[in-house]
Backbone as a printed PyTorch tensor [residue, N CA C, xyz], in Angstrom:
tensor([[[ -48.4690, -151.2370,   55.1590],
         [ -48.2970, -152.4400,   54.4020],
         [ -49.5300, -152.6650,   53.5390]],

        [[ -49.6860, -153.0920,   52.1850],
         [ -50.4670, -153.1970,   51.5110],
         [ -51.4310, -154.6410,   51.5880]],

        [[ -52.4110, -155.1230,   51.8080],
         [ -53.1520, -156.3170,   51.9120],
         [ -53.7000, -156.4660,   50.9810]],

        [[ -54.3400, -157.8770,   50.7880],
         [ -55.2950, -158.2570,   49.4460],
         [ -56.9040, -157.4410,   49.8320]],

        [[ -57.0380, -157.2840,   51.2160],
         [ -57.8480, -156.4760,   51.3460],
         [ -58.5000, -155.1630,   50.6590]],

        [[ -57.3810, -154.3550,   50.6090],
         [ -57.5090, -153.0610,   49.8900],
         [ -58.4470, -153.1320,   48.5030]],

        [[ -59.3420, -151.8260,   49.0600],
         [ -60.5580, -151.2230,   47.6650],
         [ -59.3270, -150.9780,   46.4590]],

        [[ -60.3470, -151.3410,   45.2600],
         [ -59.2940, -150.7790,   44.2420],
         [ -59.8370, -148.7400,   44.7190]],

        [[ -58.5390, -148.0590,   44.1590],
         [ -58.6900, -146.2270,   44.6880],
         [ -57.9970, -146.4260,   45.8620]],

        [[ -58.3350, -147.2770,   47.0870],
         [ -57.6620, -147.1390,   48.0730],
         [ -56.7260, -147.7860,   48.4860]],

        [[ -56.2150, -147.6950,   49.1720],
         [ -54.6130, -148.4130,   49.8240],
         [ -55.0850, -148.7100,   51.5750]],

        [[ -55.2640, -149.8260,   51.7660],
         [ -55.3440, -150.2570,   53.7010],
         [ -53.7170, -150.3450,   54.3160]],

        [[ -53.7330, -149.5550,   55.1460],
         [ -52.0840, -150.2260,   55.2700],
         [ -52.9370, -150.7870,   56.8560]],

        [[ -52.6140, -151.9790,   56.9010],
         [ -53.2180, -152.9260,   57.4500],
         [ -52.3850, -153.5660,   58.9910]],

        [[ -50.8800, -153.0340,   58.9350],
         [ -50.4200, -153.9140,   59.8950],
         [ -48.8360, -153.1210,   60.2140]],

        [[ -48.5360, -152.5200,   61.8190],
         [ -47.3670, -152.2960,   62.0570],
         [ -47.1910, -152.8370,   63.3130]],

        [[ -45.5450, -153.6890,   63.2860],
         [ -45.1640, -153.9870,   64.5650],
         [ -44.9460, -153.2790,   65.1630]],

        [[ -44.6930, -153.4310,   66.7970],
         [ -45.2100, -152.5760,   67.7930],
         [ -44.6320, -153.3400,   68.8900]],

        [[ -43.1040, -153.0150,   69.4470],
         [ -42.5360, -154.4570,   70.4870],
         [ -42.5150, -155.6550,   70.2540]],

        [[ -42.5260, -155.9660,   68.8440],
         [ -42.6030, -157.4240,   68.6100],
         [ -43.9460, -158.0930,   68.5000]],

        [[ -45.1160, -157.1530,   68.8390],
         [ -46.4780, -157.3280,   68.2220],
         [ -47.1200, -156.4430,   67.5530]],

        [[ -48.2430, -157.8270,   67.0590],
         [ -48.8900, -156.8860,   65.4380],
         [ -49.6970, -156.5080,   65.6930]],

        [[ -49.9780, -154.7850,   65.8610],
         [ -50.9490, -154.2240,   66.5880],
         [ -51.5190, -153.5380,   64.9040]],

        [[ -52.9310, -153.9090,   65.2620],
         [ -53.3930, -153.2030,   63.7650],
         [ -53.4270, -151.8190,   63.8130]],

        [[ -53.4140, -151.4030,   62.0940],
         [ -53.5490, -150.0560,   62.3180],
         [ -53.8720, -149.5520,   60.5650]],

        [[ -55.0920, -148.9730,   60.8840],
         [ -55.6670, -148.7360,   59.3510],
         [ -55.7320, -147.5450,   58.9460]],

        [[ -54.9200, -147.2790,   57.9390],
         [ -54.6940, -145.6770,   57.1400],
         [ -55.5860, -146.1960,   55.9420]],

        [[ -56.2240, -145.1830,   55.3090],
         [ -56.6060, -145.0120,   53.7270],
         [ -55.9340, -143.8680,   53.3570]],

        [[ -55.8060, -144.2470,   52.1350],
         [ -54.7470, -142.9820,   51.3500],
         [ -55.5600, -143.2170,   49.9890]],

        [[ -55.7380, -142.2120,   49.5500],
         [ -56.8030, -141.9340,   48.6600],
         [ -55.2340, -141.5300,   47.5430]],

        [[ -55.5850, -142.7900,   46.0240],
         [ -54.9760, -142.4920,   44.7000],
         [ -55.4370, -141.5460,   43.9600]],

        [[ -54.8430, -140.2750,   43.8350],
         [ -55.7820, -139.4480,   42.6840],
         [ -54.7900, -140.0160,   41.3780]],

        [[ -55.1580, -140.5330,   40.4710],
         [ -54.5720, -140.2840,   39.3120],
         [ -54.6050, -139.2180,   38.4920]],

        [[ -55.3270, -138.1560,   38.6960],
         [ -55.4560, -136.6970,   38.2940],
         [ -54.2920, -136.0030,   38.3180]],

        [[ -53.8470, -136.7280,   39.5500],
         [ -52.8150, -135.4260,   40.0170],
         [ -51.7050, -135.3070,   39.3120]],

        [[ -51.3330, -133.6400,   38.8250],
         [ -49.9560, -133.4830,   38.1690],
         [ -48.5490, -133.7910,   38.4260]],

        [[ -49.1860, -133.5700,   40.1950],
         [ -47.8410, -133.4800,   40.9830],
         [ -47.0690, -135.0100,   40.5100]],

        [[ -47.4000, -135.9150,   40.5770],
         [ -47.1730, -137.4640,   41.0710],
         [ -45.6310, -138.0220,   40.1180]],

        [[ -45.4180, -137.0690,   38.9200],
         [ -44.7120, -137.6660,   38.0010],
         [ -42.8130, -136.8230,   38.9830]],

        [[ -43.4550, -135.6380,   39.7230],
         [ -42.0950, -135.0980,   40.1040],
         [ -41.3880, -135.8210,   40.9520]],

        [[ -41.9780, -136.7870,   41.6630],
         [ -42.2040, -137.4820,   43.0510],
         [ -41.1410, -138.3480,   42.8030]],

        [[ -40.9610, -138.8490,   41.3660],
         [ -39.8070, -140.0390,   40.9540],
         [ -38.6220, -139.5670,   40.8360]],

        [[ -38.2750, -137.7990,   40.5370],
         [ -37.4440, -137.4830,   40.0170],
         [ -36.8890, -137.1940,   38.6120]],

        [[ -38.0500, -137.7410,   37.9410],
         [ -37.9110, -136.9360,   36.6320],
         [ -39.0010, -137.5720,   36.1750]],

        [[ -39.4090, -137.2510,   34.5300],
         [ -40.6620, -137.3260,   34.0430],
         [ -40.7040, -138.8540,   33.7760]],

        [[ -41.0990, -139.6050,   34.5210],
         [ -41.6130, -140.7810,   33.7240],
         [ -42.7290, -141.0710,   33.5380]],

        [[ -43.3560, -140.0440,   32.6560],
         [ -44.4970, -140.5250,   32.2310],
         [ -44.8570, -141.2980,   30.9280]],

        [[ -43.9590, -141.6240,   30.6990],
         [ -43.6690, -141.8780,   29.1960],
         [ -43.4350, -143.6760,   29.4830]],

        [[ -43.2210, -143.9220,   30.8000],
         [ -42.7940, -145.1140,   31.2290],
         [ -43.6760, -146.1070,   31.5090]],

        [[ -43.5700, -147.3250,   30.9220],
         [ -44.6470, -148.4660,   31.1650],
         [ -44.4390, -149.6930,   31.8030]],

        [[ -45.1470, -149.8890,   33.3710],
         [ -44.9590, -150.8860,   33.3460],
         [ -45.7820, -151.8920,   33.7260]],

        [[ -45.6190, -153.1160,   33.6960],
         [ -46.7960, -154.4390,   34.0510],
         [ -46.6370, -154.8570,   34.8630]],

        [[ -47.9720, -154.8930,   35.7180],
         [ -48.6000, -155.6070,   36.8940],
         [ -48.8230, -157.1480,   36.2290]],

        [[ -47.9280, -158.1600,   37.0530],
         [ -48.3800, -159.4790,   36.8680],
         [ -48.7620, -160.4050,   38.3210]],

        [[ -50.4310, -159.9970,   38.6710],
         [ -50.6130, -161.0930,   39.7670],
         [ -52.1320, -161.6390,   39.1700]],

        [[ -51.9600, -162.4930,   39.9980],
         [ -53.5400, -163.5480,   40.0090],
         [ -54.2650, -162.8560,   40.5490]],

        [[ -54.4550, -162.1090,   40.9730],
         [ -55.2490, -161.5910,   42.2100],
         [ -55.3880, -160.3820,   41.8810]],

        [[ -56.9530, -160.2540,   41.4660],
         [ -57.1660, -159.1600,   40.4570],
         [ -57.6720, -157.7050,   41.5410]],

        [[ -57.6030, -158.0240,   43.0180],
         [ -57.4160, -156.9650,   43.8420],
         [ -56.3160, -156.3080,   44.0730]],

        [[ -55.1290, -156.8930,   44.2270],
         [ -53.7770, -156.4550,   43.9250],
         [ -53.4510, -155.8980,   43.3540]],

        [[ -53.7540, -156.6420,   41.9650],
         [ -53.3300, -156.2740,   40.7110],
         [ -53.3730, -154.5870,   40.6050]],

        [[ -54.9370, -154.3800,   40.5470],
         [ -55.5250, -153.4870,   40.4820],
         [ -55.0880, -152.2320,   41.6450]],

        [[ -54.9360, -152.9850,   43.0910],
         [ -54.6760, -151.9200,   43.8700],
         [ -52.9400, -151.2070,   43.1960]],

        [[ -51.9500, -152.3040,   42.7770],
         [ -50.4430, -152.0630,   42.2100],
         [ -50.1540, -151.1720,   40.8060]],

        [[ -51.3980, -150.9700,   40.0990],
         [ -51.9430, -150.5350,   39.3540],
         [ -52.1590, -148.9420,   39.5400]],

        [[ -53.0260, -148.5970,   40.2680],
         [ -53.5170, -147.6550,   40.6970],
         [ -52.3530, -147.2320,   41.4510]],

        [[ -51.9480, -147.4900,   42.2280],
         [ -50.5930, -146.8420,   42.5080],
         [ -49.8580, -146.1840,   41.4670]],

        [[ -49.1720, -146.9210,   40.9960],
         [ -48.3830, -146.4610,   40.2730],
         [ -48.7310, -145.5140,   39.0380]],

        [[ -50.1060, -145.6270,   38.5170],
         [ -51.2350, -144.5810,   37.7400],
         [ -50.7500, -143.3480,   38.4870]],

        [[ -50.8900, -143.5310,   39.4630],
         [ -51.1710, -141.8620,   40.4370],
         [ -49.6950, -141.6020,   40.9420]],

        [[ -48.5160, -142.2610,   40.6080],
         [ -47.4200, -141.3760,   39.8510],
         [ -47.3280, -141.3920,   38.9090]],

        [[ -47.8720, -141.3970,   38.1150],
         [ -47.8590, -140.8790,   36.5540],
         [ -47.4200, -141.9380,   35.4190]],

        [[ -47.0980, -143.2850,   35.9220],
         [ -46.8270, -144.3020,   34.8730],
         [ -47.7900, -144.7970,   34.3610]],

        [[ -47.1960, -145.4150,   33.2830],
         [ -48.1740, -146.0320,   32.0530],
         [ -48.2340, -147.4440,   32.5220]],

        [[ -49.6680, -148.2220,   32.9800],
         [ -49.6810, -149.6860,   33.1900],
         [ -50.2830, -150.4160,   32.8450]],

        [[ -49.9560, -151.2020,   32.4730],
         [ -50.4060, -152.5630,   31.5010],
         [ -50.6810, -153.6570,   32.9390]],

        [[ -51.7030, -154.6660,   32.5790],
         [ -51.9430, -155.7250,   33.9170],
         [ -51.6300, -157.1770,   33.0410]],

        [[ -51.5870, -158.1900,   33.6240],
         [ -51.8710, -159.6270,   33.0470],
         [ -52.0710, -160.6030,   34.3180]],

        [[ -52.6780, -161.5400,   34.4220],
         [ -53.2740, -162.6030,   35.3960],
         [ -52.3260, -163.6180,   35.4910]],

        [[ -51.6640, -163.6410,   34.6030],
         [ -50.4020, -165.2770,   34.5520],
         [ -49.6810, -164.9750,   33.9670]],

        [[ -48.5220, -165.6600,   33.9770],
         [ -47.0840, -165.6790,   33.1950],
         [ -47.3320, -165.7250,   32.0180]],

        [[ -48.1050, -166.8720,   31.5160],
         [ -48.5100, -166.7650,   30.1000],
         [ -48.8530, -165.6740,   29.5540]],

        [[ -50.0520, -165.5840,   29.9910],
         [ -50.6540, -163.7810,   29.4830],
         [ -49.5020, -162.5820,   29.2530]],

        [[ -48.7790, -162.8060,   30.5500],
         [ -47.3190, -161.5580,   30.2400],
         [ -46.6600, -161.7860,   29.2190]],

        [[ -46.4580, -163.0830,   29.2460],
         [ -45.3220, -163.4970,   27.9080],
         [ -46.0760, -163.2230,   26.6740]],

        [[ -46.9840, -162.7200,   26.8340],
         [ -47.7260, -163.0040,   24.9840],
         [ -47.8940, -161.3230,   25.3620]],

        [[ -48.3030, -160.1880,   25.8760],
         [ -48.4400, -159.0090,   26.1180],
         [ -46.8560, -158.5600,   25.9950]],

        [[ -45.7970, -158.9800,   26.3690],
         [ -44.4360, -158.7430,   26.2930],
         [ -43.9660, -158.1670,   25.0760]],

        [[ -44.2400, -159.8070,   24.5530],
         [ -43.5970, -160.0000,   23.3560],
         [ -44.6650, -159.3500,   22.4200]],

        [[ -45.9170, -158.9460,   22.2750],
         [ -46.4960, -158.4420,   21.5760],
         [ -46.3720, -156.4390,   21.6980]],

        [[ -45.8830, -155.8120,   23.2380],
         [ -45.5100, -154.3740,   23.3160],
         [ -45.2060, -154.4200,   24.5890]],

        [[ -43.4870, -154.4930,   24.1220],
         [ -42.5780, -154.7330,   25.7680],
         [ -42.6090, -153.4520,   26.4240]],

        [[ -42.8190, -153.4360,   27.9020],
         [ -43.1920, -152.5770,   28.8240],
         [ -41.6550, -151.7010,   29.2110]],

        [[ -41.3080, -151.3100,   30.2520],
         [ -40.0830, -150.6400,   30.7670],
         [ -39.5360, -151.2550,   31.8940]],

        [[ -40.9990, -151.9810,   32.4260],
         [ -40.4910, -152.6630,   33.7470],
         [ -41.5240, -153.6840,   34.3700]],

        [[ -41.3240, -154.6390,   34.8680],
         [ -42.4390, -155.9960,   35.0560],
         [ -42.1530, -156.0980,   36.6380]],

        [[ -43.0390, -155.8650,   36.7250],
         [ -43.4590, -156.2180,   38.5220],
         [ -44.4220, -157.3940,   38.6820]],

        [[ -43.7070, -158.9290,   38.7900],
         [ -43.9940, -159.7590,   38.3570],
         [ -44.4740, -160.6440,   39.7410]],

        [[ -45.3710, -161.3050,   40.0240],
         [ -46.0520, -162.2600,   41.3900],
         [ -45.0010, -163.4930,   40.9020]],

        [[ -44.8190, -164.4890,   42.2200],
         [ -44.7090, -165.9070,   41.9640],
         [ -45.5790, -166.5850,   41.6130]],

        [[ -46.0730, -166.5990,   43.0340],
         [ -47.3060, -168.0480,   42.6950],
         [ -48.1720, -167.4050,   41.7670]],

        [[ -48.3950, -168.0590,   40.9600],
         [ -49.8930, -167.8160,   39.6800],
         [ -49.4880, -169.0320,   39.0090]],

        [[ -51.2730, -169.5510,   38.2440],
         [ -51.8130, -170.2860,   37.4570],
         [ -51.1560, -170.3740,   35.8950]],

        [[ -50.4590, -171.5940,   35.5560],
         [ -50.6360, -171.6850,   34.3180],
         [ -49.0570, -171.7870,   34.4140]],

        [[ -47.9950, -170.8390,   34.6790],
         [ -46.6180, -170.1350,   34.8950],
         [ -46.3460, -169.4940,   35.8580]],

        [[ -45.1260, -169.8560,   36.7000],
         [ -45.3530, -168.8310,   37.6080],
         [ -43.8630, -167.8660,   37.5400]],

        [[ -43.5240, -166.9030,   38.4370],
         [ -42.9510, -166.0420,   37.9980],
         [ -41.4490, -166.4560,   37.8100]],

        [[ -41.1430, -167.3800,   38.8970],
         [ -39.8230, -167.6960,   38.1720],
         [ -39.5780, -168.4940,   37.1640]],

        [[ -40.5480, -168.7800,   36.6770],
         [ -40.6250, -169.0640,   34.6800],
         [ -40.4770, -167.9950,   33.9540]],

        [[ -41.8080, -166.8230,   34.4210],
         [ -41.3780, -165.4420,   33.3420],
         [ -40.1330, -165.0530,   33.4110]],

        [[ -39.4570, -165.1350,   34.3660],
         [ -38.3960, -164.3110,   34.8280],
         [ -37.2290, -164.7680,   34.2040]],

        [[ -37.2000, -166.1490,   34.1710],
         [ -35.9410, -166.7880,   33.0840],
         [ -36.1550, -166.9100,   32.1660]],

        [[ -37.5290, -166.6970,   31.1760],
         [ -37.4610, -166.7230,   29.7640],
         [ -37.4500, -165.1480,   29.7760]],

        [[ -37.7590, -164.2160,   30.2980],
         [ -37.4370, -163.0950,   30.0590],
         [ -35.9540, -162.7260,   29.7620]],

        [[ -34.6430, -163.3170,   31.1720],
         [ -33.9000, -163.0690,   31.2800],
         [ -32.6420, -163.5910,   29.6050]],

        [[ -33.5300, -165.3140,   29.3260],
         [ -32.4050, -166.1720,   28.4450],
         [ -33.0460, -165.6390,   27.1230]],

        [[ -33.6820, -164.7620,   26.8840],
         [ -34.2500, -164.4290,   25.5210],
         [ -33.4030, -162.9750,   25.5250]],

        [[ -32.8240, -162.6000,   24.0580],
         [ -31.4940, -161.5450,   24.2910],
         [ -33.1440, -160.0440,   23.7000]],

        [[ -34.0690, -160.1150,   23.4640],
         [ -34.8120, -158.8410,   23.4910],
         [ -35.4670, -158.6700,   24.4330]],

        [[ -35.2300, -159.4750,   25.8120],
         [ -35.9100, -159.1190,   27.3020],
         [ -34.9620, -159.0940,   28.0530]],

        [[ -33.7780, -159.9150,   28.0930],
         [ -32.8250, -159.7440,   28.4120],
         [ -32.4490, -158.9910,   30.1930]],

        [[ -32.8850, -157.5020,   29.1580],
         [ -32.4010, -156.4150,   30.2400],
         [ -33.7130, -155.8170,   30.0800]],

        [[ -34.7210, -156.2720,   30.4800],
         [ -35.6690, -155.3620,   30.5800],
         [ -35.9070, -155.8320,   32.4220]],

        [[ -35.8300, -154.8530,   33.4160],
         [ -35.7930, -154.8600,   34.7660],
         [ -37.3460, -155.8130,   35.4630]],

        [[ -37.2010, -156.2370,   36.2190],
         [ -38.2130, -157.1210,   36.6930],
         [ -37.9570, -157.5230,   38.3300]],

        [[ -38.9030, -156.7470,   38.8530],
         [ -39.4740, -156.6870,   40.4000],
         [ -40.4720, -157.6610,   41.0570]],

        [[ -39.9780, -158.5360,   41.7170],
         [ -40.8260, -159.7450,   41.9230],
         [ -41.3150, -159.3190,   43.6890]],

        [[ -42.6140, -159.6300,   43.3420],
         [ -43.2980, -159.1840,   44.2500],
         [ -44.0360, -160.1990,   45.0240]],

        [[ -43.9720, -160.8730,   46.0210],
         [ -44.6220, -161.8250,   46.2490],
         [ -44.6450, -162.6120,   47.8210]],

        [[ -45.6490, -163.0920,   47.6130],
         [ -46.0610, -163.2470,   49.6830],
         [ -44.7300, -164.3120,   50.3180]],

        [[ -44.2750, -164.6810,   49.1980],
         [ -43.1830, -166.0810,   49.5740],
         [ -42.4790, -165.2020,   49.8920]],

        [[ -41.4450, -164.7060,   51.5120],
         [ -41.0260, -163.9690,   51.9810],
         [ -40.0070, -164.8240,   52.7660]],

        [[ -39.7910, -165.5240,   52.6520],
         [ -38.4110, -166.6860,   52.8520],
         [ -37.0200, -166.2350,   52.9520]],

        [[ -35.8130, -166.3220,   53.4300],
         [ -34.5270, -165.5740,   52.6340],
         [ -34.1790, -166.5200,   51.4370]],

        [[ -34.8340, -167.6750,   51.3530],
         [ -34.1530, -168.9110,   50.2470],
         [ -35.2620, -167.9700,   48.5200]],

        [[ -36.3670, -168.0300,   49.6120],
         [ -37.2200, -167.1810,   48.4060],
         [ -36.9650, -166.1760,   47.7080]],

        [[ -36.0490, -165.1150,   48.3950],
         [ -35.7670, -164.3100,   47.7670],
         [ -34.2610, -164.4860,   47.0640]],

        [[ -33.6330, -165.2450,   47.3580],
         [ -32.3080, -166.0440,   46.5750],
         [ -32.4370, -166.6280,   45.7150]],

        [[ -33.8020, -167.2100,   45.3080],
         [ -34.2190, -168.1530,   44.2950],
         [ -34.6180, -167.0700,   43.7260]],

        [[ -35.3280, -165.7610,   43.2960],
         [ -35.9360, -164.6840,   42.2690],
         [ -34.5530, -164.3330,   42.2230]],

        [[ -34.0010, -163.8900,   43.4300],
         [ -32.4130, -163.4150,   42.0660],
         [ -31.5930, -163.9910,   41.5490]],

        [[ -31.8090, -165.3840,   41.4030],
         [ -30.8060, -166.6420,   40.6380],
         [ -31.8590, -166.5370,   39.6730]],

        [[ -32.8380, -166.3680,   39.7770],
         [ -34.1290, -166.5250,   38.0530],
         [ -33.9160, -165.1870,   37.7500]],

        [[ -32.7650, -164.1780,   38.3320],
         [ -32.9020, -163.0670,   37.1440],
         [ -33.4550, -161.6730,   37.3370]],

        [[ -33.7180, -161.9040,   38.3250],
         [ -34.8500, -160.6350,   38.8670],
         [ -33.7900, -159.7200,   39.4670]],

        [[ -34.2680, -158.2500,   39.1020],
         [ -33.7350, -157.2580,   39.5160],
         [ -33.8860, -157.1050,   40.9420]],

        [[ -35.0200, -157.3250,   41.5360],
         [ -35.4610, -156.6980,   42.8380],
         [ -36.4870, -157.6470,   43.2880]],

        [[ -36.7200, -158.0690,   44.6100],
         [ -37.4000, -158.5980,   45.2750],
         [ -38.0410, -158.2170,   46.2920]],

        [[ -39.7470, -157.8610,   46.2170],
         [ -40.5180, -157.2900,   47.5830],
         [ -41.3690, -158.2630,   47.9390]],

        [[ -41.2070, -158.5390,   49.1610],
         [ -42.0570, -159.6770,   49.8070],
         [ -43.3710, -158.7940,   50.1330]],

        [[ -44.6350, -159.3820,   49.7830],
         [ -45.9430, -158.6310,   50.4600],
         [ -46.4050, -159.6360,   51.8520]],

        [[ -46.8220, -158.6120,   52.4330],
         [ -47.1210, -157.1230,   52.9380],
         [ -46.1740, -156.0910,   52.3870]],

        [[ -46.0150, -155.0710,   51.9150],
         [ -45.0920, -153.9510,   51.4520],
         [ -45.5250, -152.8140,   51.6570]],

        [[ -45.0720, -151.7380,   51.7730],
         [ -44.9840, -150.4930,   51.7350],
         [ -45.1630, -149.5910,   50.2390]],

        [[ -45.7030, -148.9940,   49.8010],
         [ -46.1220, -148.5630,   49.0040],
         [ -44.6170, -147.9350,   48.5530]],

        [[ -44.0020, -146.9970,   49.1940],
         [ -43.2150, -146.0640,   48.8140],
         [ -42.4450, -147.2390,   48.8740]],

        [[ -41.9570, -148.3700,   49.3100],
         [ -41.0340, -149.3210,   49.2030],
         [ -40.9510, -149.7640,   47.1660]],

        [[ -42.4500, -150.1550,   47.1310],
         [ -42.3560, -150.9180,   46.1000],
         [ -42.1940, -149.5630,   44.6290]],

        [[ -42.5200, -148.0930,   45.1350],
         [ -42.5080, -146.8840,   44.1020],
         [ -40.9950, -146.3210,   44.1460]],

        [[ -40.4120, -146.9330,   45.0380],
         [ -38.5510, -146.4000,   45.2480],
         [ -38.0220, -147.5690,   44.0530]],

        [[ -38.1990, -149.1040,   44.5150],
         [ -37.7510, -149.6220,   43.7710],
         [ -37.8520, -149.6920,   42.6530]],

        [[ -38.8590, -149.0950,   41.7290],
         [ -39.2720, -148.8290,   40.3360],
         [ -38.5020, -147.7910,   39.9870]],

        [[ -38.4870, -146.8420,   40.4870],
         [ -37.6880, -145.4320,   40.5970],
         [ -36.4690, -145.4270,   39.9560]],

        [[ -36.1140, -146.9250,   41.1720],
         [ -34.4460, -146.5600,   41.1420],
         [ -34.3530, -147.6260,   39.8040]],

        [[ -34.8650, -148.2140,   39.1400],
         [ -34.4750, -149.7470,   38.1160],
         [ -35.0880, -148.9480,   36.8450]],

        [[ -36.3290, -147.6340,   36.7960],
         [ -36.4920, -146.6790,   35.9470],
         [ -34.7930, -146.1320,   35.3480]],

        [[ -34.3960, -145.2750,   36.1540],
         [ -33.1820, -144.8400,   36.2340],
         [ -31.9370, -145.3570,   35.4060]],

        [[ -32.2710, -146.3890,   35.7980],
         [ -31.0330, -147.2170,   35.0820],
         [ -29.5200, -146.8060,   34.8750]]])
């Protein structure tokens, strides 16, 4: 599971249940973005593919970032809804992996002006965010959202769901 903890380069997976308790347990997994391999991993070349990290939390950000660098995508970051909406609309991405809570806008604002505007429309959007509720995640897909990952997450969780909304 990914924490706010995590070095940017590294990934903590920080926490697996275990009988119904949370017994810690700390892996590092080292991001090469070097690596060639990373683009086969999706199933076809998306390297050509861009998408934006939108959290407040410029450890995240950065760790969600670096991930996805080191399969081979192209990523753009922004701190608030605002910031996305003006980065959007100024060189729209392929896919928005968008936080709730943040300053200024939060994501289920981006997510419905993305959705009611007909040149964002259909551009896919993965809401990522600690509000892990079942109402929470009913409320991102009534605002529009393709996909919903509650954090703590799984790395390969949140690189499948890009995968598969890449695809289209």
């Amino acid at each position: 599971m990914i924490e706010k903890s995590a070095k940017v380069g590294k990934l903590d997976l920080a926490e697996r249940n275990l009988n119904q308790e949370k017994t810690p347990l700390k892996v590092n997994v080292s991001v090469n973005v070097n690596e060639n391999v990373s683009t086969q991993k999706l199933g076809r070349d998306y390297s050509m593919s861009t998408v934006m990290v939108v959290d407040d939390s410029v450890t995240l950000r950065e760790m969600i970032a670096d991930l996805l660098k080191g399969r081979g995508l192209n990523v753009t970051v922004a701190s608030d809804g605002v910031e996305a909406l003006e980065q959007i609309k100024a060189n729209r991405p392929d896919l928005v992996v968008l936080d709730i809570v943040m300053p200024r806008m939060n994501g289920y604002e981006v997510c419905r002006r993305l959705k009611s505007d007909p040149k964002t429309q259909n551009l896919p959007v993965v809401m990522c965010s600690s509000k892990s509720e079942e109402f929470d995640r009913y409320w991102g897909m009534k605002q529009g959202a393709d996909a919903y990952i509650a954090k703590p997450f799984h790395p390969q969780e949140l690189v499948g769901t890009i995968k598969q909304l890449l695809r289209g």
